[in-house]
C-alpha positions in Angstrom: 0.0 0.0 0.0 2.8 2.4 0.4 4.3 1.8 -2.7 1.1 3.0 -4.1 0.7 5.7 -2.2 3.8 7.6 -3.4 3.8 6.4 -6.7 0.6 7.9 -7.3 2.3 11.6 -6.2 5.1 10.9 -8.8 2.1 9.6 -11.4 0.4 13.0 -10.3 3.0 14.9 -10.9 3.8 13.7 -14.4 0.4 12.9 -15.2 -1.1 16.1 -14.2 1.1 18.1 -16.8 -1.4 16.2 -19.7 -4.3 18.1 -18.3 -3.3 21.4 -17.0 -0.6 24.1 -17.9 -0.9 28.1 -19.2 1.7 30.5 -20.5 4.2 31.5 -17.8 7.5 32.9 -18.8 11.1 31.5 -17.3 11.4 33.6 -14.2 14.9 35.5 -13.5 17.0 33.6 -11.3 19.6 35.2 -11.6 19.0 38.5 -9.1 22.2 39.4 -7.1 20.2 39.9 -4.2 20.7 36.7 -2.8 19.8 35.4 0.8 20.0 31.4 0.9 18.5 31.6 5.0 16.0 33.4 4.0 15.5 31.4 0.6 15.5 27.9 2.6 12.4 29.2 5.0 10.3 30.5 2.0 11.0 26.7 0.5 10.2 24.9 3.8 7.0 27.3 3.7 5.9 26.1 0.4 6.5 22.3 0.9 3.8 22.3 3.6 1.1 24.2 1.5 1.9 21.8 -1.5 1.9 18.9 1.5 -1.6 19.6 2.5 -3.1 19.7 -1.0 -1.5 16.8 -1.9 -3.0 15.0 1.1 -7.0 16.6 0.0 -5.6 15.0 -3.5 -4.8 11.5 -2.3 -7.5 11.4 -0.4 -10.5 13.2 -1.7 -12.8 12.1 -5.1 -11.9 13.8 -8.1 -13.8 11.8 -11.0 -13.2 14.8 -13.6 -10.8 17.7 -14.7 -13.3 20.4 -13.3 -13.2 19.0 -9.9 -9.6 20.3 -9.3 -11.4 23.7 -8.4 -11.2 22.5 -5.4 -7.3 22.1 -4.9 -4.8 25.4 -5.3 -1.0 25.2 -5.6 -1.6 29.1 -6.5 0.3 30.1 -3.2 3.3 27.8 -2.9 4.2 28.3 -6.3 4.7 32.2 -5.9 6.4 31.0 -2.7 8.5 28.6 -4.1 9.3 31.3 -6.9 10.2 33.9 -4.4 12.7 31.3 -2.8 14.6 31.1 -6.2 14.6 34.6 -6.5 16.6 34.4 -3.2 18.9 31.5 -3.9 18.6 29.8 -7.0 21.0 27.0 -6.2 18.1 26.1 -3.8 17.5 22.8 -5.0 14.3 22.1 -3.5 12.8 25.7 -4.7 14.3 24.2 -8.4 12.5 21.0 -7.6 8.9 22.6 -6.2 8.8 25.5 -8.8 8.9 23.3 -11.5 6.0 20.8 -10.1 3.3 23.5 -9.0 4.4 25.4 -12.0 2.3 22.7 -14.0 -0.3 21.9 -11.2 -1.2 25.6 -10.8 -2.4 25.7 -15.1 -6.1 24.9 -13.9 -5.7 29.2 -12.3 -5.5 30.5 -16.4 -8.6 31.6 -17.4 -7.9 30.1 -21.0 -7.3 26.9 -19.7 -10.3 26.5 -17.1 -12.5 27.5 -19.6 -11.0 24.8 -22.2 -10.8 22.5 -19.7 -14.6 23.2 -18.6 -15.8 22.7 -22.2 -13.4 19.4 -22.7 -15.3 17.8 -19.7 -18.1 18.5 -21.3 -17.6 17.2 -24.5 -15.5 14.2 -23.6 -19.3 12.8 -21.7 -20.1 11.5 -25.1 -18.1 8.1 -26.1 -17.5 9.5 -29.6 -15.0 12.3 -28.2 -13.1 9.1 -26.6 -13.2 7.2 -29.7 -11.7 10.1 -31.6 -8.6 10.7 -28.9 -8.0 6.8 -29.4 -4.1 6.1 -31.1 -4.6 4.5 -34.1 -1.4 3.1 -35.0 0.5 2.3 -37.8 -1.9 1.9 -40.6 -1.8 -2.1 -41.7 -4.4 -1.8 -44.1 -6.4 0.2 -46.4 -9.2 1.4 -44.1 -7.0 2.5 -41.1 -5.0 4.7 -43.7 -7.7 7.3 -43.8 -7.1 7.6 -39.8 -7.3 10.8 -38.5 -9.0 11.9 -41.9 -12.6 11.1 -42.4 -13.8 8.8 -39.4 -12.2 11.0 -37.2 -14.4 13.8 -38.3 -17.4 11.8 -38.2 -16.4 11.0 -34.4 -15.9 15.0 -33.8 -19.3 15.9 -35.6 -21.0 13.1 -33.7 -19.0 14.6 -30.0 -20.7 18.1 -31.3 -24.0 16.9 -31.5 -23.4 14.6 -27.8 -21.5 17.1 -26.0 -23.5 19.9 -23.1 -22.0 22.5 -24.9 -20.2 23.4 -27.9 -16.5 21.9 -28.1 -14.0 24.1 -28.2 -12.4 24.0 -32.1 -9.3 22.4 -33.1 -7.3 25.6 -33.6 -8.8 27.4 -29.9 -7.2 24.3 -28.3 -4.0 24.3 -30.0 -3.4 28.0 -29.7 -4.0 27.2 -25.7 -1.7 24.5 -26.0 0.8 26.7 -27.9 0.5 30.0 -25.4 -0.5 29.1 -22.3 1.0 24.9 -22.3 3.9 24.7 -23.5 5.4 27.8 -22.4 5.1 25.9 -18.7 6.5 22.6 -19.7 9.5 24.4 -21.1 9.6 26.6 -17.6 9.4 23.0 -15.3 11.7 21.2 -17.6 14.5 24.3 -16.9 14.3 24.0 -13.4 14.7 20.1 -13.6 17.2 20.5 -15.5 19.2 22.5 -13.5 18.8 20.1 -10.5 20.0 17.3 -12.9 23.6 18.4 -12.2 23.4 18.4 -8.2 24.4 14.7 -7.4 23.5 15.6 -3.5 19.7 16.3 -4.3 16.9 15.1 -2.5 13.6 15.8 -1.9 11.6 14.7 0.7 7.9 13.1 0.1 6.5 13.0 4.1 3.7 10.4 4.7 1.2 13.1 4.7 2.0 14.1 1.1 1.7 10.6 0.1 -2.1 10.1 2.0 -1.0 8.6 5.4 1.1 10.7 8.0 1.5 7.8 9.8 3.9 6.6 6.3 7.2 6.7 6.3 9.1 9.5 3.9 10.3 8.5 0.6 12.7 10.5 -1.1 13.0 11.8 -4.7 16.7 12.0 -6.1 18.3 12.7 -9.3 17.3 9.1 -10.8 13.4 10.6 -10.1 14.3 14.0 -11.3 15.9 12.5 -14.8 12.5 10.7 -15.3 10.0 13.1 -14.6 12.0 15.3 -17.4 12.2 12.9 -19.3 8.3 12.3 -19.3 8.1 16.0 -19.8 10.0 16.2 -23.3 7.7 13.3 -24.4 4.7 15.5 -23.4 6.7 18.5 -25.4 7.4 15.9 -28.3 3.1 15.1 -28.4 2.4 18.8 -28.2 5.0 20.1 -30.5 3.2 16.9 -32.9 0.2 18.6 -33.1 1.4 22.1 -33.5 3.0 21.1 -37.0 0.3 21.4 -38.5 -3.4 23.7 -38.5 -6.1 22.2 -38.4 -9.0 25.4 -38.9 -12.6 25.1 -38.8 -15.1 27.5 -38.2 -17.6 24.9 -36.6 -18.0 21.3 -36.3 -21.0 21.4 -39.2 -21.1 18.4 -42.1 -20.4 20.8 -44.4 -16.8 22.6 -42.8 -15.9 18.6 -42.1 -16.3 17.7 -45.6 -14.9 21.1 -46.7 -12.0 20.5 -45.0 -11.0 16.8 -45.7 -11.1 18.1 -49.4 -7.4 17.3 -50.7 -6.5 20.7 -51.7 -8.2 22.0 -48.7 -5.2 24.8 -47.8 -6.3 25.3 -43.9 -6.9 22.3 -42.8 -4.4 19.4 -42.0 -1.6 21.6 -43.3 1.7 22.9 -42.6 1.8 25.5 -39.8 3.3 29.1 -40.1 5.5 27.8 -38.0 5.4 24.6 -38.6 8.8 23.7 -39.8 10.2 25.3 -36.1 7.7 22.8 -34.4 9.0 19.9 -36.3 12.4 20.7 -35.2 11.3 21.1 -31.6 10.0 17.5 -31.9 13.0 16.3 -32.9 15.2 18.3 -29.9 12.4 16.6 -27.8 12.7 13.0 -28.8 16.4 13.2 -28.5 15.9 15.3 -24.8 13.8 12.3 -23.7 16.3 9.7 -25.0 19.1 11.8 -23.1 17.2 12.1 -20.0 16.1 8.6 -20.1 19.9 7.5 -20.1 20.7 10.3 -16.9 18.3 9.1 -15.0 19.8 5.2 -15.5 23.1 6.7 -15.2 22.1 8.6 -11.1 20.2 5.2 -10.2 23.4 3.0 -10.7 25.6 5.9 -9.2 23.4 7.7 -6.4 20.3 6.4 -5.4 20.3 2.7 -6.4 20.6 1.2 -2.8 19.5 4.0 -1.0 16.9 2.6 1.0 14.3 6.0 1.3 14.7 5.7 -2.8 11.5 5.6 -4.7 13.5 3.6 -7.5 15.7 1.3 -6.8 17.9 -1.1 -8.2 18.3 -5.2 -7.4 16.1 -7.6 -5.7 14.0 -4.6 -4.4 13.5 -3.0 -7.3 14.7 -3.0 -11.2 16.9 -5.8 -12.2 20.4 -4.7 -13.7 19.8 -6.7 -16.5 16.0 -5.5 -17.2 18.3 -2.0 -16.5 20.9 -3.3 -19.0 18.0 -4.3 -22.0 16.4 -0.8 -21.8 19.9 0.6 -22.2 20.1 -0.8 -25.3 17.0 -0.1 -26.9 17.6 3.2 -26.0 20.4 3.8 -28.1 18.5 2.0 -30.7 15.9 4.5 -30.6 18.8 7.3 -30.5 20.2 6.4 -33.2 17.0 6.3 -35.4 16.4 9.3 -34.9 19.3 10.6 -36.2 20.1 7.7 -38.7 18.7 5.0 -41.0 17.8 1.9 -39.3 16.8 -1.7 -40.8 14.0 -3.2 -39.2 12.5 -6.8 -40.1 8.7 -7.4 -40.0 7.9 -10.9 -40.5 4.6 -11.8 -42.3 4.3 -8.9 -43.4 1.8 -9.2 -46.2 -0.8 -11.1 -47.9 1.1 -13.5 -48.6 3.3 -13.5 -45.2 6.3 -12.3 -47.0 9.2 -11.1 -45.0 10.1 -7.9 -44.9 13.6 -5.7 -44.3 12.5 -1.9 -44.6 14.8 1.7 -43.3 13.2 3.8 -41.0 14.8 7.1 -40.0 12.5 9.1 -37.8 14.4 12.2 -37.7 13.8 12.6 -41.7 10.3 13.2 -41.5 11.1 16.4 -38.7 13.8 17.4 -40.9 11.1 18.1 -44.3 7.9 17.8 -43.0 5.2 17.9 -46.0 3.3 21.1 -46.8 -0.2 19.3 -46.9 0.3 15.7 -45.8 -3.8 15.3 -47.4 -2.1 15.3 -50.6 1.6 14.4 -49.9 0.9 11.1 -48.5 -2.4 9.9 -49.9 -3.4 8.9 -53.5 -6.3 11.0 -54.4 -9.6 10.6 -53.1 -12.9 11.9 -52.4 -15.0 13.2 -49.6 -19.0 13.9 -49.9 -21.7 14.5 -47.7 -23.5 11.1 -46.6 -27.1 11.7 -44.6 -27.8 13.8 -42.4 -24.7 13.4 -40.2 -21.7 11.0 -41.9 -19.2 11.3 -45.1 -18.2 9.0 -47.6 -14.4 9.1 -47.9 -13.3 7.0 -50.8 -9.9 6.4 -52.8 -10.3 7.1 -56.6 -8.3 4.5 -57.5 -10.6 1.4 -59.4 -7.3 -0.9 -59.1 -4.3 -1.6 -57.3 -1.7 -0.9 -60.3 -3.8 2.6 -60.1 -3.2 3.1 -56.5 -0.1 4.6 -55.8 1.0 6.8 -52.9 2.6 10.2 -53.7 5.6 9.6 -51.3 6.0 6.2 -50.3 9.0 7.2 -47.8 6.6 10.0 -46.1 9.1 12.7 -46.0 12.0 10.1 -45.6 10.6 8.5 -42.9 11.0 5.4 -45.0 14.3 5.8 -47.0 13.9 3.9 -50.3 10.1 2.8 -49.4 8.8 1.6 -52.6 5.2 2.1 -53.9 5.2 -1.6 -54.4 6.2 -2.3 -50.8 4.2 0.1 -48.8 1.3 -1.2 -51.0 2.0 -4.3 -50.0 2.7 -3.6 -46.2 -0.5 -1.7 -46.2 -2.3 -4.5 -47.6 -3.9 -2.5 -50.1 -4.7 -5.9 -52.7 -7.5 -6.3 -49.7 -9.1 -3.6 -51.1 -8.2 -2.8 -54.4 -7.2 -6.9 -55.8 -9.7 -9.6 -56.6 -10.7 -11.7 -53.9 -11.8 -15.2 -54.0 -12.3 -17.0 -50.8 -13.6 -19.9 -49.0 -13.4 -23.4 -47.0 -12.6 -27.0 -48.8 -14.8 -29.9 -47.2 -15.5 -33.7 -47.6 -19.2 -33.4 -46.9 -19.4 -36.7 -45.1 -18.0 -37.5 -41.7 -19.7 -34.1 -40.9 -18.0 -31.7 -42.7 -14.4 -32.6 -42.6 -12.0 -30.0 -43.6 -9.8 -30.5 -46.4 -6.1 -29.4 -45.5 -3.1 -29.3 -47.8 -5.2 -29.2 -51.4 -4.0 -26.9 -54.4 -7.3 -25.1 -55.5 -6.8 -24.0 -59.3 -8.1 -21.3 -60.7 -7.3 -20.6 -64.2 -8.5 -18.7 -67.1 -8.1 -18.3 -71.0 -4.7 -16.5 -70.1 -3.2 -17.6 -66.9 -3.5 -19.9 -63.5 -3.4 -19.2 -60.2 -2.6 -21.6 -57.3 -3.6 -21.6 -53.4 -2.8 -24.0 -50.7 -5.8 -24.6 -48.0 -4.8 -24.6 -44.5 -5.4 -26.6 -41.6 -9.3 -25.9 -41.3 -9.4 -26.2 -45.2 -9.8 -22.1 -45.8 -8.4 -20.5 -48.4 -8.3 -17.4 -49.8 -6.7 -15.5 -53.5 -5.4 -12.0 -53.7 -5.2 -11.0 -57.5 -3.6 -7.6 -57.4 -3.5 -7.4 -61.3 -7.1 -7.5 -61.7 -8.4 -4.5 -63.8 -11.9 -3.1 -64.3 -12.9 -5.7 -66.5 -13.9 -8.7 -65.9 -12.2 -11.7 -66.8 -14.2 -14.9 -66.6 -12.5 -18.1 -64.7 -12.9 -20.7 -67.0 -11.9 -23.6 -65.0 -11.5 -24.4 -60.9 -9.9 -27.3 -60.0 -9.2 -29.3 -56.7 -6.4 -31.7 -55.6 -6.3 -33.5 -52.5 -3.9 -36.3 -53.6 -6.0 -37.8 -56.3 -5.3 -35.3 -59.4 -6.8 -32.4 -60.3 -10.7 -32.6 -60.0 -12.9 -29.8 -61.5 -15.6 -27.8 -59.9 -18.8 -26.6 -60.9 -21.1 -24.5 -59.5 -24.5 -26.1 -57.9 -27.0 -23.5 -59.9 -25.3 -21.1 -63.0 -23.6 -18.2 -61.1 -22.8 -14.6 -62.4 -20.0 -13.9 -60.3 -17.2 -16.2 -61.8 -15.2 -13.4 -63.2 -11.7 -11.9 -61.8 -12.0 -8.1 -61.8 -10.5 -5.2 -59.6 -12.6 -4.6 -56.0 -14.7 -7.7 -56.6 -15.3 -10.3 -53.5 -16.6 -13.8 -53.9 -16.8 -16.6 -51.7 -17.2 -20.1 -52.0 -17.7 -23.6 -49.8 -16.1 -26.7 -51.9 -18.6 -29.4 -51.0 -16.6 -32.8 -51.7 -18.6 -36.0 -51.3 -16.9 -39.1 -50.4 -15.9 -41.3 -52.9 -18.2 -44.4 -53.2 -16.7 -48.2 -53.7 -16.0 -51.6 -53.0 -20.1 -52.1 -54.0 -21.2 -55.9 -52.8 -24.4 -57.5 -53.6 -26.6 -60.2 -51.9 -29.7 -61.9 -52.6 -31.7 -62.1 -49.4 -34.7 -64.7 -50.8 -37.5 -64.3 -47.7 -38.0 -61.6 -48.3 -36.3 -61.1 -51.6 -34.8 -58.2 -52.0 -31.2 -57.2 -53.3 -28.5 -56.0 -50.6 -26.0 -53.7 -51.6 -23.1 -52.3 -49.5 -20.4 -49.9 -50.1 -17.5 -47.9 -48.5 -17.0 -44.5 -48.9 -12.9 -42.9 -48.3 -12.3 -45.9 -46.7 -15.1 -46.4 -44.1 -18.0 -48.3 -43.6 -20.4 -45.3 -42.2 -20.2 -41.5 -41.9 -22.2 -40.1 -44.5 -22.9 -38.8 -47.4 -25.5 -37.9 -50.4 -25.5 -40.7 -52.8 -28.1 -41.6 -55.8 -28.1 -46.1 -56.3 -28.4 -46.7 -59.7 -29.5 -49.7 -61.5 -29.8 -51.2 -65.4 -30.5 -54.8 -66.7 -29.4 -56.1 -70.3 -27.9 -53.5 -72.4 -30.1 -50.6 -70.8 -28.7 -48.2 -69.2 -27.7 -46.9 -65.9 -31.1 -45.1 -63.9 -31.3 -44.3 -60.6 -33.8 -46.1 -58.7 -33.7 -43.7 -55.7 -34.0 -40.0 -55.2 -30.7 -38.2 -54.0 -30.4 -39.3 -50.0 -28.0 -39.5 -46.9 -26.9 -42.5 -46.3 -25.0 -43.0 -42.9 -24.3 -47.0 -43.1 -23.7 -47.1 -46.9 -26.5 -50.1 -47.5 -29.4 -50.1 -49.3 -32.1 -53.0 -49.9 -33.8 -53.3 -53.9 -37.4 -55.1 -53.2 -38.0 -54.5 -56.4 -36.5 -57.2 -58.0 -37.7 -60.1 -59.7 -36.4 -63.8 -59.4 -33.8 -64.9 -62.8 -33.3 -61.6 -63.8 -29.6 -60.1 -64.2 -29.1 -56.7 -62.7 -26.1 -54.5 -62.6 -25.6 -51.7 -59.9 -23.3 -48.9 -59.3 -23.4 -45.7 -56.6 -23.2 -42.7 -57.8 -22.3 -39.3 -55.4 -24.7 -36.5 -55.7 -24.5 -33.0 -54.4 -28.0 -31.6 -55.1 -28.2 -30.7 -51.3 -25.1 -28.7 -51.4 -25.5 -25.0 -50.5 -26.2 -22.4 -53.4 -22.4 -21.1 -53.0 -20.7 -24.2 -53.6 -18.6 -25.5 -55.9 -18.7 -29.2 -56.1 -17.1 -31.7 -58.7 -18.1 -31.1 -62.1 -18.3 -35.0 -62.5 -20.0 -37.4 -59.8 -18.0 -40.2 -58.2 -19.0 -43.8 -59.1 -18.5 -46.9 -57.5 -17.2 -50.0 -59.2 -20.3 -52.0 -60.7 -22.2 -54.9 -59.7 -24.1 -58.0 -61.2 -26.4 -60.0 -59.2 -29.2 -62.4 -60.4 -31.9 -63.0 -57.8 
């Protein structure tokens, strides 16, 4: 329990820097009138008005951003300010300026009232949908991600939110002015304790809830960390200051406006834009740096202190979890400044491999002008209803989709269109796709693994393997527009090549770009080794058969008979037979007949494709 306690303070304190900030300028530090006595009580005044709202925090109910109203770090950061002015190698002024220097944001007028209007939008499930990551695109429909279901999610938040949401561009110019400026102001005096090996900073048992707890204490390692977190919160924010994103309401009509490709306001490159990039960049490589400090003062300083929040062996973080995370670190440093290889296995349709160069710092270094037409083939954006829009891609093929950049900026030095198609999984969308699950119909259902399904027509074959659970599935990705009828489909399970035919006359046997079919094989077992007896009281023929090798388990057969030089009839309609028997009572005593099973499939679903030719057994001849 007291592990929890104060890491929920150091979760607050990074955590609440998400939420709340406002413009404050850097503060001078540097005034000769110095007095470190007198510095020293303003700080010891200031850590107990931060203690006591950090003990209503732990232990009051705050279930939304508007309910910190009722805390106020207001005081003990002019406190804590006033301390610095006094000495600023006070450490623990450094330490609690930076801290209520973020928890003090909820005070600007700008950001209460965003903050106010964000708690009431965010009551509709739509507002949380849109703030959802979407990651790395891996197919077609994700690529449109944050275009056109993102502004269906933010017109239906308008029309579910209390009041009004605050527009794109209100929230980043607060984030710009009145966030940032703070974060940059916190991160300064972090830094500067950074270099004091001797730091520490005390977290009593009242700060963390309890005053009956013991103290923890916050050193350097701590210190690294929390700066760290706040260069990846610069790195987000500076993100979505690259670009503008204006609006004059949340209306169908300004969304759809807006996605348009050459729409010049919208989703494109800041006045500043370039400067942001950069900042992201500086950001990235800050956290990376800090990151590596703060592993660096937990091996040197506080690593087996036992009042340490972090620490380091049995008690805390392995040295060789410690030792992993150093090196993915310089990984990750050194992609952002260089071109790495990375490997993705499985990477496609076809579950090709993969080795592709990513360098992130390229795409900071030239960010595009309007990514809406940089980095996506052209499409189109219309009104749908009332209250959605229909985004679509232009292309009618694959060969016609092509992405304007495939390295996005450098991102992806030497990215192919060809590759990123393929990573994206664009023949999904854009190839011909013909589907579906291979079956012996008998022994209930049993999938057919391992069979080459053929598909060919009057210019060229194509080949699949089923799997395990007899699914299978063809991606053409040089289908065009036209359609090119399949002439032939084929099936081998070990006994040849067997071809299929539809149950009724279909219209949809034709490769062409965009078009989807889908088809259950229905395979009926093979009928043979037919026997006939004469049963005389009374008389009656009886005829038994296997079928793949067993003497029951199912399956639609037609018996057919023929005396003399006739020829072959079926004496029964098309039937399930589970024992492979049947008894002809309608025979007659010195007359010669010849039998033979045949496999039928007129019970097989509409979709199926079933052998073109039925199965018969060996023949027969009996005379009663």
């Amino acid at each position: 329990m007291k592990k929890l306690k104060y890491s929920l303070v150091i979760n607050i304190l990074l955590g609440f820097a998400v939420i709340f900030t406002s413009c404050q300028k850097d503060e001078d530090v540097t005034n000769p009138t110095k007095d470190p006595t007198k510095s020293k009580e303003k700080s010891a005044q200031a850590y107990s008005m931060i203690e006591n709202e950090f003990y209503k925090w732990v232990n009051g109910s705050y279930n939304s951003p508007s309910d910190f109203d009722q805390l106020n770090f207001a005081s003990a950061a002019a406190t804590y300010k006033e301390a610095l002015a006094l000495d600023p190698e006070n450490m623990d002024a450094q330490f609690g300026a930076a801290i209520t220097e973020i928890l003090t944001a909820y005070a600007d007028p700008d950001i209460n009232s965003l903050i106010k209007q964000m708690d009431s939008v965010m009551s509709g499930d739509s507002f949380n949908k849109m703030l959802s990551s979407p990651g790395i695109a891996s197919q077609t429909e994700q690529m449109v991600l944050p275009l056109a279901p993102a502004a269906v999610n933010v017109f239906a938040m308008h029309k579910l939110a209390l009041t009004d949401p605050p527009l794109i561009s209100k929230i980043q110019q607060v984030l710009r002015d009145k966030f940032l400026p703070r974060l940059e102001y916190a991160s300064s005096r972090l830094a500067a304790i950074e270099a004091n090996p001797a730091f520490k900073f005390t977290i009593s048992g009242k700060m963390q809830g309890d005053p009956q707890m013991e103290s923890v204490s916050i050193y350097p390692t701590e210190v690294f960390l929390m700066n760290a977190g706040l260069h990846g919160i610069r790195f987000g924010l500076e993100m979505f200051l690259i670009y503008k994103f204006e609006l004059t309401d949340y209306s169908q009509s300004s969304l759809v406006n807006a996605l348009q490709q050459n729409n010049q306001s919208f989703f494109v490159l800041a006045s500043d834009g370039l400067q942001r990039a950069a900042n992201c960049k500086a950001n990235l490589q800050g956290m990376v740096t800090k990151l590596k400090g703060a592993i660096n003062a937990l091996e040197t300083i506080s690593g087996n202190k036992q009042d340490a929040i972090i620490k380091l062996g049995n008690n805390g973080i392995k040295q060789a979890d410690l030792d992993t995370v150093k090196t993915y670190l310089n990984k990750f440093e050194t992609a952002i400044t260089q071109d790495v290889s990375i490997t993705i296995d499985d990477a496609d349709t076809d579950g090709n491999t993969y080795t592709i160069k990513v360098n992130i710092g390229n795409f900071f270094n030239n960010p595009a002008q309007n990514p809406k037409a940089a980095y996506l083939p052209p499409y189109t954006v219309e009104p749908e209803g009332e209250d959605k829009i229909h985004f679509r891609f232009n292309a009618e093929t694959y060969a016609d989709f092509n992405f304007p950049d495939p390295t996005m900026s450098g991102m992806f030095p030497g990215m192919t269109n060809e590759t990123m198609k393929r990573l994206m999984h664009i023949d999904e969308a854009f190839g011909f796709k013909f589907g579906g699950w291979a079956n012996f119909t008998g022994n209930y259902y049993q999938p057919i693994s391992n069979a080459t399904i053929k598909i060919q027509t009057a210019t060229k074959t194509y080949t699949k393997t089923t799997e395990g659970d007899g699914d299978f599935e063809f991606i053409i990705r040089e289908a065009t527009k036209n359609p090119e009828p399949i002439t032939n489909i084929y099936i081998n399970y070990g006994d040849g090549d067997i071809e299929l035919t539809t149950i009724s006359p279909a219209g949809d046997l034709y490769i062409q770009a965009k078009h989807r079919i889908w088809y259950q094989i229905n395979i009926n077992p093979k009928p043979h080794n037919l026997t006939a007896n004469v049963n005389s009281n009374p008389l009656f023929v009886q005829l038994n058969w296997f079928a793949n090798n067993q003497t029951y388990g199912g399956g639609h057969f037609v018996v057919e008979r023929k005396t003399g030089t006739g020829n072959f009839e079926g004496i029964t309609t098309p039937q399930w037979y589970w024992d492979y028997n049947y008894q002809d009572y309608n025979v007659s005593t010195g007359v010669t007949y010849q039998y033979r099973i045949r496999s039928s499939y007129e019970f097989s679903y509409y979709n199926a494709l079933v052998p073109k030719d039925p199965f018969y057994s060996n023949t027969v001849t009996i005379t009663p």
